[in-house]
mmCIF file of the N, C-alpha and C atoms, coordinates in Angstrom:
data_MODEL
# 
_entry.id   MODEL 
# 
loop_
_atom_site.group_PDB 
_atom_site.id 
_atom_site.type_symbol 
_atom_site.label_atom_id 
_atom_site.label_alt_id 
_atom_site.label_comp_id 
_atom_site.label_asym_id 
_atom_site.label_entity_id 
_atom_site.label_seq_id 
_atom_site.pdbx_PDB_ins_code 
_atom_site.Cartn_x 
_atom_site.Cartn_y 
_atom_site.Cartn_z 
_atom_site.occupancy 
_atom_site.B_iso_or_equiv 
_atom_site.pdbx_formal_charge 
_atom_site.auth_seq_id 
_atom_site.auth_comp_id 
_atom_site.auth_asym_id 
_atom_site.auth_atom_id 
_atom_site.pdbx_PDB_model_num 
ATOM 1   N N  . UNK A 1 1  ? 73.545 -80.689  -19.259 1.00 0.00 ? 1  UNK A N  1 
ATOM 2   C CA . UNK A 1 1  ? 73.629 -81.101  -20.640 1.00 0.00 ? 1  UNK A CA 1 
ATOM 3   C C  . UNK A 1 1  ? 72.212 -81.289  -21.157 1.00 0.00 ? 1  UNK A C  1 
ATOM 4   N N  . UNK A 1 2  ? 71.916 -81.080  -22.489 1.00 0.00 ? 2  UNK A N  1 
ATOM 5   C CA . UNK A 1 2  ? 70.687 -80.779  -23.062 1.00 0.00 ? 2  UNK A CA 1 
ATOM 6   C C  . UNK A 1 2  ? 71.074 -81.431  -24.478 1.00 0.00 ? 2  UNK A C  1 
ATOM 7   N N  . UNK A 1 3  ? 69.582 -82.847  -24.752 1.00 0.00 ? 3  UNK A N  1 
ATOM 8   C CA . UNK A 1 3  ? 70.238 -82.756  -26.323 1.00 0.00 ? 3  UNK A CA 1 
ATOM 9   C C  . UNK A 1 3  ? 69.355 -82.907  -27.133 1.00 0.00 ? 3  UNK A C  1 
ATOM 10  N N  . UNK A 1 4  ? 69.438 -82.049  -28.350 1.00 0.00 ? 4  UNK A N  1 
ATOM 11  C CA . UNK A 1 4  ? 68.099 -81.886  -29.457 1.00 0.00 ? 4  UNK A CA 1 
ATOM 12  C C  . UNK A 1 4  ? 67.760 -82.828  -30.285 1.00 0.00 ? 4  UNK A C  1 
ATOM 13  N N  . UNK A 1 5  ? 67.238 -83.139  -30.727 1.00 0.00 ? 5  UNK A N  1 
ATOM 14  C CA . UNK A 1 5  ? 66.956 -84.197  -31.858 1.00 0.00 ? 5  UNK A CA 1 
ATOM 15  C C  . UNK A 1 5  ? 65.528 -84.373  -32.587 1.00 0.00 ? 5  UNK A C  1 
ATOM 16  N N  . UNK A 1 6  ? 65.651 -84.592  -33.586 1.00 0.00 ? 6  UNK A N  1 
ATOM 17  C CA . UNK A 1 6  ? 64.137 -84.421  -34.388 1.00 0.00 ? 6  UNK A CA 1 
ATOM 18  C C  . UNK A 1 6  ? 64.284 -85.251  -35.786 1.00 0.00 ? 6  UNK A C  1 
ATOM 19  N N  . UNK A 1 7  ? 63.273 -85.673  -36.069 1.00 0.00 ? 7  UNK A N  1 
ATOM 20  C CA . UNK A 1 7  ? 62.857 -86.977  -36.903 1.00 0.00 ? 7  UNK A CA 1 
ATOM 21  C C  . UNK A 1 7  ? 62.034 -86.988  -38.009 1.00 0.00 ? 7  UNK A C  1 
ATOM 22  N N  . UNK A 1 8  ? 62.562 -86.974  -39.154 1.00 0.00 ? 8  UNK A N  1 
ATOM 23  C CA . UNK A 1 8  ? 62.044 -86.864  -40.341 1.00 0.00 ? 8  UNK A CA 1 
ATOM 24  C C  . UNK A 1 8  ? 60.686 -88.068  -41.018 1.00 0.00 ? 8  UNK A C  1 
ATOM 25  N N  . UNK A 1 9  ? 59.793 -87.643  -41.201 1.00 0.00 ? 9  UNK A N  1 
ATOM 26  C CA . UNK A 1 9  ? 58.399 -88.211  -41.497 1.00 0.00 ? 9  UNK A CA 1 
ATOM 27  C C  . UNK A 1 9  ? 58.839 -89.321  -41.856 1.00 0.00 ? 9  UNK A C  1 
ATOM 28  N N  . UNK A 1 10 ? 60.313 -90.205  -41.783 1.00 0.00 ? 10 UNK A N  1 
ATOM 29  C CA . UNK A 1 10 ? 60.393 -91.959  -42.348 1.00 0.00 ? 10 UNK A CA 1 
ATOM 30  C C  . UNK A 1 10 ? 60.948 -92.122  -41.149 1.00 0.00 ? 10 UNK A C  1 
ATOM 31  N N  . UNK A 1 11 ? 61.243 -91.308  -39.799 1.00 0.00 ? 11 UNK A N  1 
ATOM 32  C CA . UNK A 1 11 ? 61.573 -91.871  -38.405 1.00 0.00 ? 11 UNK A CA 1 
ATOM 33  C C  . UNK A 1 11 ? 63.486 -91.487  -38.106 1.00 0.00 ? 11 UNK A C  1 
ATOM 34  N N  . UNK A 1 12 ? 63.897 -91.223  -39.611 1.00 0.00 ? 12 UNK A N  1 
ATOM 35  C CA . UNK A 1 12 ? 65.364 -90.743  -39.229 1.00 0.00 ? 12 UNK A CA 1 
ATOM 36  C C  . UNK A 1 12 ? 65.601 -89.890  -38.604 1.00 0.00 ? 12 UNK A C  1 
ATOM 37  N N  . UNK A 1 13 ? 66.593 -89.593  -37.790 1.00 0.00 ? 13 UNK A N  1 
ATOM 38  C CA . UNK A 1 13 ? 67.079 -88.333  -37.138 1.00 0.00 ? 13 UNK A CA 1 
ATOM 39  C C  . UNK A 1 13 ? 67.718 -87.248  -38.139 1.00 0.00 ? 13 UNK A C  1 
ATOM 40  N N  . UNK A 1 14 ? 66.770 -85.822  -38.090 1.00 0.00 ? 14 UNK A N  1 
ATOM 41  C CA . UNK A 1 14 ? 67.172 -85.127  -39.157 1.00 0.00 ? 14 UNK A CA 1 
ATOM 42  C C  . UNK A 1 14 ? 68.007 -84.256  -38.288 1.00 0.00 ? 14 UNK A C  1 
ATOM 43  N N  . UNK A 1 15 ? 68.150 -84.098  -37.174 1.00 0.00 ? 15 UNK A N  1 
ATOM 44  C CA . UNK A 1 15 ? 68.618 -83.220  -36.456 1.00 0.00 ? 15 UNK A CA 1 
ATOM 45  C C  . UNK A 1 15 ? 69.160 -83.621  -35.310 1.00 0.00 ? 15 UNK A C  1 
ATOM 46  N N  . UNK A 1 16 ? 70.180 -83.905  -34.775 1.00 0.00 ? 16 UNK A N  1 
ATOM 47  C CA . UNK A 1 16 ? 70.965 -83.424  -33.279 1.00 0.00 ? 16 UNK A CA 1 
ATOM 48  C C  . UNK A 1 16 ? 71.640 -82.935  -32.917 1.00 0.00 ? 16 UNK A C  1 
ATOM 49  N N  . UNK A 1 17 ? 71.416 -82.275  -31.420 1.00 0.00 ? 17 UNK A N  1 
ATOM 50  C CA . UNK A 1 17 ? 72.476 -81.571  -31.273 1.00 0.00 ? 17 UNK A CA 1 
ATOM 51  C C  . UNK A 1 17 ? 72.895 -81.932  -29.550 1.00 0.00 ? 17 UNK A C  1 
ATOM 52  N N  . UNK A 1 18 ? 74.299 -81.707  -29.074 1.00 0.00 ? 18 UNK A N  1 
ATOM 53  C CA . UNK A 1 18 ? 74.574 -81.446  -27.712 1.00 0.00 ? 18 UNK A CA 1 
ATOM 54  C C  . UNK A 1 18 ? 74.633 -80.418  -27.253 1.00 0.00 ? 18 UNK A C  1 
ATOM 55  N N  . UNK A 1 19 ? 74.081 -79.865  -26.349 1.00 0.00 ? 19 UNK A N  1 
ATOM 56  C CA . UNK A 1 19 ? 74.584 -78.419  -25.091 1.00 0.00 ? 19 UNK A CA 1 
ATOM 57  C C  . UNK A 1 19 ? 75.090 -78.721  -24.048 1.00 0.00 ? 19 UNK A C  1 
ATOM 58  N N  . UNK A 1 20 ? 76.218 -77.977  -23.953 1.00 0.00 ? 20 UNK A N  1 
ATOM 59  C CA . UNK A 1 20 ? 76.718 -78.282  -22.552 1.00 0.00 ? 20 UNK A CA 1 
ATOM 60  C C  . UNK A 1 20 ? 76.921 -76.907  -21.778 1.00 0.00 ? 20 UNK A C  1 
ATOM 61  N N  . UNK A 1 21 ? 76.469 -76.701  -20.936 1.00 0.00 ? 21 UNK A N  1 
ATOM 62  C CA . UNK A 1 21 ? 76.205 -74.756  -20.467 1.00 0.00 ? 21 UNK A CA 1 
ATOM 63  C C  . UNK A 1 21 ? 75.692 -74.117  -21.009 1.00 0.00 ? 21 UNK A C  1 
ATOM 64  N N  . UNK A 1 22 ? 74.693 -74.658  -22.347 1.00 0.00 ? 22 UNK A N  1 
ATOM 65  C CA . UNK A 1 22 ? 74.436 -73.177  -23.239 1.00 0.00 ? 22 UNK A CA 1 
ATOM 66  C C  . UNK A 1 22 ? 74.761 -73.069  -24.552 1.00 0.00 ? 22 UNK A C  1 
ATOM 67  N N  . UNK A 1 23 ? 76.085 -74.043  -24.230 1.00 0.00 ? 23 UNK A N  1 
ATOM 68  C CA . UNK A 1 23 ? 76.380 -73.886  -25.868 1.00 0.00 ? 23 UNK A CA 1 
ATOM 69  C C  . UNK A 1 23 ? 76.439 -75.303  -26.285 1.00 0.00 ? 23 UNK A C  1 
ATOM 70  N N  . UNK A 1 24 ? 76.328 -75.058  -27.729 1.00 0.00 ? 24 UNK A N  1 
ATOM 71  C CA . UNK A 1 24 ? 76.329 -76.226  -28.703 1.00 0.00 ? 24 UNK A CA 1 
ATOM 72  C C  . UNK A 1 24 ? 77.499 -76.693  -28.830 1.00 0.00 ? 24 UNK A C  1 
ATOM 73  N N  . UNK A 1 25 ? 77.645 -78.132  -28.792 1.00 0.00 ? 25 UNK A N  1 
ATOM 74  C CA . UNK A 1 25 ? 78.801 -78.768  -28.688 1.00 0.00 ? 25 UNK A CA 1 
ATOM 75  C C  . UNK A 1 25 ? 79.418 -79.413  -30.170 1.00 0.00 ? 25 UNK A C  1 
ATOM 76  N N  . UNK A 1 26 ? 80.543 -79.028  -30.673 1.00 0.00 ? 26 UNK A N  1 
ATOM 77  C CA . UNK A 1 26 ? 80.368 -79.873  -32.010 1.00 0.00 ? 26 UNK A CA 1 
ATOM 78  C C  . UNK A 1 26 ? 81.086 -81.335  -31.686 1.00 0.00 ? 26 UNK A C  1 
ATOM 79  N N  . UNK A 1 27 ? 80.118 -81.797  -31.926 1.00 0.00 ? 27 UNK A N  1 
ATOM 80  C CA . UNK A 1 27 ? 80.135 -83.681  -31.853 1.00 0.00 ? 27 UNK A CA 1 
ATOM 81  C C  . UNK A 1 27 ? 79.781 -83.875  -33.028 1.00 0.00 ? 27 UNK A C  1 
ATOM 82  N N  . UNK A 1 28 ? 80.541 -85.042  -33.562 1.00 0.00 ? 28 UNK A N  1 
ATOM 83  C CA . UNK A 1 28 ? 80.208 -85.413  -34.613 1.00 0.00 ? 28 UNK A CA 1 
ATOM 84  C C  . UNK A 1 28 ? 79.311 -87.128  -34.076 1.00 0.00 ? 28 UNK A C  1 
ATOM 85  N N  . UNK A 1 29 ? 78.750 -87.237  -35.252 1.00 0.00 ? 29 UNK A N  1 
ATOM 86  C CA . UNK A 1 29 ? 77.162 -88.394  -34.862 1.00 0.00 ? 29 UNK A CA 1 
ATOM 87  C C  . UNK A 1 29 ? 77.430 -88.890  -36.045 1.00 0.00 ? 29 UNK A C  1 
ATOM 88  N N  . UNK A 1 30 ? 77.047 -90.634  -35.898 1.00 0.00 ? 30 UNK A N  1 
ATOM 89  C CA . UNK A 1 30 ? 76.310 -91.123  -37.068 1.00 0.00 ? 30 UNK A CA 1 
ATOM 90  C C  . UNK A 1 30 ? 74.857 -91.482  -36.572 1.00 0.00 ? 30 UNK A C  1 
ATOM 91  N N  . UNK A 1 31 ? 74.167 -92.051  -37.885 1.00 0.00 ? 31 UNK A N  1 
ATOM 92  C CA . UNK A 1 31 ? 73.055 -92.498  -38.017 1.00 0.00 ? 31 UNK A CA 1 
ATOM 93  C C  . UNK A 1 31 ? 72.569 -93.565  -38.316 1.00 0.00 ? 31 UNK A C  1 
ATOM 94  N N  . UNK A 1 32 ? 71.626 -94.033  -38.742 1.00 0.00 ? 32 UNK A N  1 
ATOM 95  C CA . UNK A 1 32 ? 71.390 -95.343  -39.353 1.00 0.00 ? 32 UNK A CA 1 
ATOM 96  C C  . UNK A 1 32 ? 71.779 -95.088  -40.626 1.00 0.00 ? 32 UNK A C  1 
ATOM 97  N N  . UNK A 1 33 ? 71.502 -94.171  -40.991 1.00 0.00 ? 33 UNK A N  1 
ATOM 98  C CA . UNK A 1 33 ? 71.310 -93.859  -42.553 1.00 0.00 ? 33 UNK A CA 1 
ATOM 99  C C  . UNK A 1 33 ? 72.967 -93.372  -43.077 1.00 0.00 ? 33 UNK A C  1 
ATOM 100 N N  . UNK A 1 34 ? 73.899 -93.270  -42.590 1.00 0.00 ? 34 UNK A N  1 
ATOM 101 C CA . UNK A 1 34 ? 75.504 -93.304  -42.498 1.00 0.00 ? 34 UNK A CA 1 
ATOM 102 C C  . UNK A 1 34 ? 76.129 -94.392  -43.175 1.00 0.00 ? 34 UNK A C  1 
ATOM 103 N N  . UNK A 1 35 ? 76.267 -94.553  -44.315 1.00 0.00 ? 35 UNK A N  1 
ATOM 104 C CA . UNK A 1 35 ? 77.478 -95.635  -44.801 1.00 0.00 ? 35 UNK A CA 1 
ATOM 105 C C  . UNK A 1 35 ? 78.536 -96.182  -43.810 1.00 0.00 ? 35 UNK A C  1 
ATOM 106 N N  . UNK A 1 36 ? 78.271 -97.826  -43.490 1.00 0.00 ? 36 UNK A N  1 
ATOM 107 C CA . UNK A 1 36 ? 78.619 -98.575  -42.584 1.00 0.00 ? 36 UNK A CA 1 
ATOM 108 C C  . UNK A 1 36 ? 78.429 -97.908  -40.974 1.00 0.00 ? 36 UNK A C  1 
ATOM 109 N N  . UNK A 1 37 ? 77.172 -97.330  -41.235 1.00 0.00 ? 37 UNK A N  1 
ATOM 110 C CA . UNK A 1 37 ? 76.948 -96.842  -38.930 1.00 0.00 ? 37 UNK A CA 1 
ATOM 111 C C  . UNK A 1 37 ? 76.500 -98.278  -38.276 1.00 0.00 ? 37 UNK A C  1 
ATOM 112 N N  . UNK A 1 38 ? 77.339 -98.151  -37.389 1.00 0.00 ? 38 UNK A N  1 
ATOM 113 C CA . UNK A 1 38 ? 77.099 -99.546  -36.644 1.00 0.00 ? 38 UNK A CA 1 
ATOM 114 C C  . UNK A 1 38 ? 75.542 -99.099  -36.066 1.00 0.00 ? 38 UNK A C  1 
ATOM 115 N N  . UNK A 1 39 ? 74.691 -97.924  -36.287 1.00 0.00 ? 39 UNK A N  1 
ATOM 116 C CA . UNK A 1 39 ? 73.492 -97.566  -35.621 1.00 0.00 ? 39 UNK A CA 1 
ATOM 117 C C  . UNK A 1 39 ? 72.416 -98.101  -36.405 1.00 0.00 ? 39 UNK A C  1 
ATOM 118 N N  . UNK A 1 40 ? 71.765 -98.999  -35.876 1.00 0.00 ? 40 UNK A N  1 
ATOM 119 C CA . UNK A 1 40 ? 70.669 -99.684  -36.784 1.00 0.00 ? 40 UNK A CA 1 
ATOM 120 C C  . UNK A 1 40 ? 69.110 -99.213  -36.822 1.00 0.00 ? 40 UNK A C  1 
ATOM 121 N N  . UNK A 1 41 ? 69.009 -98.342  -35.643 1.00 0.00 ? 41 UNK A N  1 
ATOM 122 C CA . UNK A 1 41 ? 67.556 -97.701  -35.449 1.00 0.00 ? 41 UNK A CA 1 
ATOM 123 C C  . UNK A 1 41 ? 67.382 -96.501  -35.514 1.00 0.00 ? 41 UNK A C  1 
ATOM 124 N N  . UNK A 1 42 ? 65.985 -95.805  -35.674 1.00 0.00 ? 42 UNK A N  1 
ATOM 125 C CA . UNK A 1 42 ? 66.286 -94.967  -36.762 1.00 0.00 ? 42 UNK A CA 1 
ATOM 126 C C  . UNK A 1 42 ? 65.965 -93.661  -35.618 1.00 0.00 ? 42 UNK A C  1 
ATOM 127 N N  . UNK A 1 43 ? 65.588 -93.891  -34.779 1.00 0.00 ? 43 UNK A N  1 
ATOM 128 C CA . UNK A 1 43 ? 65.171 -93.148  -33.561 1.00 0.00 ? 43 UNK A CA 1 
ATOM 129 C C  . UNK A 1 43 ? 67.162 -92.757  -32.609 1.00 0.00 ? 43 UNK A C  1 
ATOM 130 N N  . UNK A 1 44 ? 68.043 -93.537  -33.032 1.00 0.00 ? 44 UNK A N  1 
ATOM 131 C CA . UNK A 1 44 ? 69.455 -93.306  -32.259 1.00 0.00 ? 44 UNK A CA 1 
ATOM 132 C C  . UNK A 1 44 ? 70.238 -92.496  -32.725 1.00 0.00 ? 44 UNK A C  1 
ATOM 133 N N  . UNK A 1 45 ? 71.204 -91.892  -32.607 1.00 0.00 ? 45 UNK A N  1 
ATOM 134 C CA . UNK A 1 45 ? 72.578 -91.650  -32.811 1.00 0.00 ? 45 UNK A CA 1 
ATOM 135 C C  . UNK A 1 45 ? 73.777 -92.038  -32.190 1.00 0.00 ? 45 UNK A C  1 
ATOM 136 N N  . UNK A 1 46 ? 75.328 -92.560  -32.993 1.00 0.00 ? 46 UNK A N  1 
ATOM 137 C CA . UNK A 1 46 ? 76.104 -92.905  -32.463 1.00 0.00 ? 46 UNK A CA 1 
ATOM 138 C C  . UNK A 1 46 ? 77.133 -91.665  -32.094 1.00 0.00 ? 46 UNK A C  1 
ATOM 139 N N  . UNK A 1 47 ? 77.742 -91.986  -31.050 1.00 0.00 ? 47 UNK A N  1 
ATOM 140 C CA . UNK A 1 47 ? 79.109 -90.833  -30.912 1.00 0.00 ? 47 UNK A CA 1 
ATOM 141 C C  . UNK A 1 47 ? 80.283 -91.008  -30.426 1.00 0.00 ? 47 UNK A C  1 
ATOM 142 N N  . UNK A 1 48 ? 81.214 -91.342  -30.848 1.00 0.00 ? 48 UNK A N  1 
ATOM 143 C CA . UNK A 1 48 ? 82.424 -91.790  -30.253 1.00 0.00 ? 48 UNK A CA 1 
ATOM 144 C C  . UNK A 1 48 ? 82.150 -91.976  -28.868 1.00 0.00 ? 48 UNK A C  1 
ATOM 145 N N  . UNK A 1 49 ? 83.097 -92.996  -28.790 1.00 0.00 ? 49 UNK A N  1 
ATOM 146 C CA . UNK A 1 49 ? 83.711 -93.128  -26.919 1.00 0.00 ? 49 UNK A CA 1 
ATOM 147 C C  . UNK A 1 49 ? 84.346 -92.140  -26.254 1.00 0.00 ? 49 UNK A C  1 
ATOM 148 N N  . UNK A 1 50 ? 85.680 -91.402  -27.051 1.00 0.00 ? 50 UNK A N  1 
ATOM 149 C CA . UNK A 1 50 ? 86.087 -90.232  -25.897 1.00 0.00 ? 50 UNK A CA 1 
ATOM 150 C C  . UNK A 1 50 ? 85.283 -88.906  -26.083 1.00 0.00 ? 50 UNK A C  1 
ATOM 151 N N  . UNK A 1 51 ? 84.151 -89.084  -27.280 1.00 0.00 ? 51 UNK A N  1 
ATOM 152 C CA . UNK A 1 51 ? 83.421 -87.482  -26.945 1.00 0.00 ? 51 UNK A CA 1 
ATOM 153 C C  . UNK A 1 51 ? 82.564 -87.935  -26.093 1.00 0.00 ? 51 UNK A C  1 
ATOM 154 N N  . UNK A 1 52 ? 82.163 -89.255  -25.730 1.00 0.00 ? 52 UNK A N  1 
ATOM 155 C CA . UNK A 1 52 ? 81.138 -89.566  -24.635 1.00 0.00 ? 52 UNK A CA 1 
ATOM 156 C C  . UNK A 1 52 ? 82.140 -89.005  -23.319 1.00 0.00 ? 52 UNK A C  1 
ATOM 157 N N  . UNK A 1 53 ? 83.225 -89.800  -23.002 1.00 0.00 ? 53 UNK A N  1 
ATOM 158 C CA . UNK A 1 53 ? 84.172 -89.579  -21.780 1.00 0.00 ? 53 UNK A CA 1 
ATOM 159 C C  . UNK A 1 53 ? 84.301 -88.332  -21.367 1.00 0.00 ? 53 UNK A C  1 
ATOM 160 N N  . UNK A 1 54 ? 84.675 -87.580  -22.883 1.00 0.00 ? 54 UNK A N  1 
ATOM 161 C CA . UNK A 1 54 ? 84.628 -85.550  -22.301 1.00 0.00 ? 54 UNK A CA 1 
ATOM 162 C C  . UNK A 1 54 ? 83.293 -85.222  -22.123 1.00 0.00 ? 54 UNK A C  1 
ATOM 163 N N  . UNK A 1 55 ? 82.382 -85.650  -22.503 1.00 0.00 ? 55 UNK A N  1 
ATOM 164 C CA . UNK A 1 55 ? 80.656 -85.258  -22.211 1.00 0.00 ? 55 UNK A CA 1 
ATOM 165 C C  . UNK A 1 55 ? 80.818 -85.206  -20.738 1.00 0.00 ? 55 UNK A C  1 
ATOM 166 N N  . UNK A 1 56 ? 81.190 -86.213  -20.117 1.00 0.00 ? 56 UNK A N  1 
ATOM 167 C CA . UNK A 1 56 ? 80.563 -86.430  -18.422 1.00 0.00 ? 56 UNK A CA 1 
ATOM 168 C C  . UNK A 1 56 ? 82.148 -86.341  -17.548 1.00 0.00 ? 56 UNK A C  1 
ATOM 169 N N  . UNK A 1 57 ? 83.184 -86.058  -18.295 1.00 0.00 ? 57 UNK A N  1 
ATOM 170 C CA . UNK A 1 57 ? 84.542 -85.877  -17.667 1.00 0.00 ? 57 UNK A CA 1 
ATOM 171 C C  . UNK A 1 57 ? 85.188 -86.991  -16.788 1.00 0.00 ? 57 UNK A C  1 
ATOM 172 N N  . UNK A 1 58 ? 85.009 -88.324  -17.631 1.00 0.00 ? 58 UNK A N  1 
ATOM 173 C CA . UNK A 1 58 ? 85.392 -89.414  -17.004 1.00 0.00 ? 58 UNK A CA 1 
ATOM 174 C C  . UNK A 1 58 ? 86.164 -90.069  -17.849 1.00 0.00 ? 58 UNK A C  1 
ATOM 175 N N  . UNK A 1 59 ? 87.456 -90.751  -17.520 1.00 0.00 ? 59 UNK A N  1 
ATOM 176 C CA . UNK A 1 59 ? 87.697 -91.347  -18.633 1.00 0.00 ? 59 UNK A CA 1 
ATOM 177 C C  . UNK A 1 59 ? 87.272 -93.099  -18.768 1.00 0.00 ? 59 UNK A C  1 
ATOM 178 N N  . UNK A 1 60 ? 88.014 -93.888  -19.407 1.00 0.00 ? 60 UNK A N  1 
ATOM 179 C CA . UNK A 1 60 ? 87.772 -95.228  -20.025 1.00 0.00 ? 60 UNK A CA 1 
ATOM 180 C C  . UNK A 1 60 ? 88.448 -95.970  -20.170 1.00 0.00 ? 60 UNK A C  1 
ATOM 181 N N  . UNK A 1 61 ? 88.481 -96.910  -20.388 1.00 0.00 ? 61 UNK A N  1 
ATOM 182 C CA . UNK A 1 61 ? 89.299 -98.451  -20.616 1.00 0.00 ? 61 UNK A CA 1 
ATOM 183 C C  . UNK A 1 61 ? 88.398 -99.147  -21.461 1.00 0.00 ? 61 UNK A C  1 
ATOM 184 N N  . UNK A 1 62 ? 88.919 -99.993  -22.304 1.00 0.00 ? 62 UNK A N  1 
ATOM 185 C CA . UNK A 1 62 ? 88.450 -100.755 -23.462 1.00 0.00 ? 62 UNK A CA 1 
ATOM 186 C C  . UNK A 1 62 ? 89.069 -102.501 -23.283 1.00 0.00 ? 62 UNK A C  1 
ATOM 187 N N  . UNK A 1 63 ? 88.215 -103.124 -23.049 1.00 0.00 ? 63 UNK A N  1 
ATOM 188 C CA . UNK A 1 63 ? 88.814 -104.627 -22.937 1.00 0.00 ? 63 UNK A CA 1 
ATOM 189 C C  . UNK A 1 63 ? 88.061 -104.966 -24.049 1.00 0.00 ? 63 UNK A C  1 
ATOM 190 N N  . UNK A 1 64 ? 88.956 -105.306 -24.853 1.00 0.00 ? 64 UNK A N  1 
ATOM 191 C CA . UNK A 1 64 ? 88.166 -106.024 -26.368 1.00 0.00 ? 64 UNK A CA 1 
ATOM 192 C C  . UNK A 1 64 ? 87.794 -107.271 -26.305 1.00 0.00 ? 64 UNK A C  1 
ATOM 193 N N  . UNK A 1 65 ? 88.993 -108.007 -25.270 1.00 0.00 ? 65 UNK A N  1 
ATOM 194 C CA . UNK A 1 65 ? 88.309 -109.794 -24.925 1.00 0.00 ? 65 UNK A CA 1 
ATOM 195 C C  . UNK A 1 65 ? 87.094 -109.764 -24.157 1.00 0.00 ? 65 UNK A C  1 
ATOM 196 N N  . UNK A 1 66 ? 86.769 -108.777 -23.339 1.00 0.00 ? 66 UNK A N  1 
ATOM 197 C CA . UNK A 1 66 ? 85.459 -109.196 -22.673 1.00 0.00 ? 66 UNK A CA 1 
ATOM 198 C C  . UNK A 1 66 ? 84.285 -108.083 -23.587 1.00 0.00 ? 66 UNK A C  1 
ATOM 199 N N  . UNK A 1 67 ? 84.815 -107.333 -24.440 1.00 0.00 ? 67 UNK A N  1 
ATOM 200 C CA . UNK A 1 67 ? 83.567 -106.741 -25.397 1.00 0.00 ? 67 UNK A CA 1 
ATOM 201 C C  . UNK A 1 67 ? 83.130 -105.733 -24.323 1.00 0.00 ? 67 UNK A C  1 
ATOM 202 N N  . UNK A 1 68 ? 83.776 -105.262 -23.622 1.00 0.00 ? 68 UNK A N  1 
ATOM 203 C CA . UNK A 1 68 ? 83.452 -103.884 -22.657 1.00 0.00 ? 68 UNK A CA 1 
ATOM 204 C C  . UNK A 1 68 ? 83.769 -102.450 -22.846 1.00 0.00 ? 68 UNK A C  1 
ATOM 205 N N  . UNK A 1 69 ? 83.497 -101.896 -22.550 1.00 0.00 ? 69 UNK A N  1 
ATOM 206 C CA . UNK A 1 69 ? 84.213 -100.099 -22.058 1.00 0.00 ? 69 UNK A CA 1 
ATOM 207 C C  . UNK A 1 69 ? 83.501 -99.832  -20.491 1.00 0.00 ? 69 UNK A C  1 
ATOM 208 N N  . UNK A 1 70 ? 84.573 -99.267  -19.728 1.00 0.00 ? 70 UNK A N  1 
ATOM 209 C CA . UNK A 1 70 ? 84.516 -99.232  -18.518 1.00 0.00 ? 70 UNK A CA 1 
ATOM 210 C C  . UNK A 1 70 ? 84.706 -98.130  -18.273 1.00 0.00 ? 70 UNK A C  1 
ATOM 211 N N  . UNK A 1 71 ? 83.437 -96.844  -18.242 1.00 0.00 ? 71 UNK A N  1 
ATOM 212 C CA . UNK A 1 71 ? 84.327 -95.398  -17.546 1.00 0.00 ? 71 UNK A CA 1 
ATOM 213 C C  . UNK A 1 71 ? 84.323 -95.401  -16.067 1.00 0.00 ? 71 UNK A C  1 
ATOM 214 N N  . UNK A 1 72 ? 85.173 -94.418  -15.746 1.00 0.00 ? 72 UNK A N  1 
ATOM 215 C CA . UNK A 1 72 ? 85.718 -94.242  -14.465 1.00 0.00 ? 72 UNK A CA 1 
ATOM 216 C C  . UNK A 1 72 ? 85.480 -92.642  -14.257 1.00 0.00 ? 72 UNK A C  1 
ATOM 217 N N  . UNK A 1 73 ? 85.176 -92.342  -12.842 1.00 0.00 ? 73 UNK A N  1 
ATOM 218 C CA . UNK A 1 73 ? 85.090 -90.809  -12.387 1.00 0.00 ? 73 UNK A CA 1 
ATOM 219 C C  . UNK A 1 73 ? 86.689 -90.331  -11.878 1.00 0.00 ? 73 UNK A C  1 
# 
C-alpha cells in the first residue's frame, strides 16, 4: 500500500490518494477544511473505519462505553 498526499501553500491537504497493488483506491477522505470533519490538523486526513478494516483485511468491533475500536486479523 502506497499513499499520496500534498499540501497547499496554507498546509491543507490538496491531494490524497490510496494504492493498493498499483491501483488507486477510491476512498473517500475528509479534511480539516470539510464541514463538521472531526480532522482538526491540516497535515491529516480522515477515512472511515471499515475502509480502514478493508485497507489491511481485518475486521472490528466498536465499544462506545470504553471509546475504542478493536481490529482483529
Amino acid at each position: 500500500m502506497t499513499i499520496h498526499a500534498k499540501k497547499d501553500v496554507d498546509g491543507s491537504l490538496s491531494f490524497f490518494a490510496i494504492y493498493k497493488n498499483g491501483d488507486v483506491l477510491d476512498i473517500p477522505y475528509t479534511t480539516n477544511t470539510d464541514e463538521q470533519s472531526v480532522v482538526h490538523c491540516t497535515y491529516l486526513a480522515g477515512i472511515s473505519v471499515d475502509d480502514f478494516a478493508d485497507l489491511f483485511d481485518v475486521t472490528y468491533e466498536i465499544d462506545e462505553i470504553a471509546g475504542e475500536v478493536r481490529f482483529f486479523k
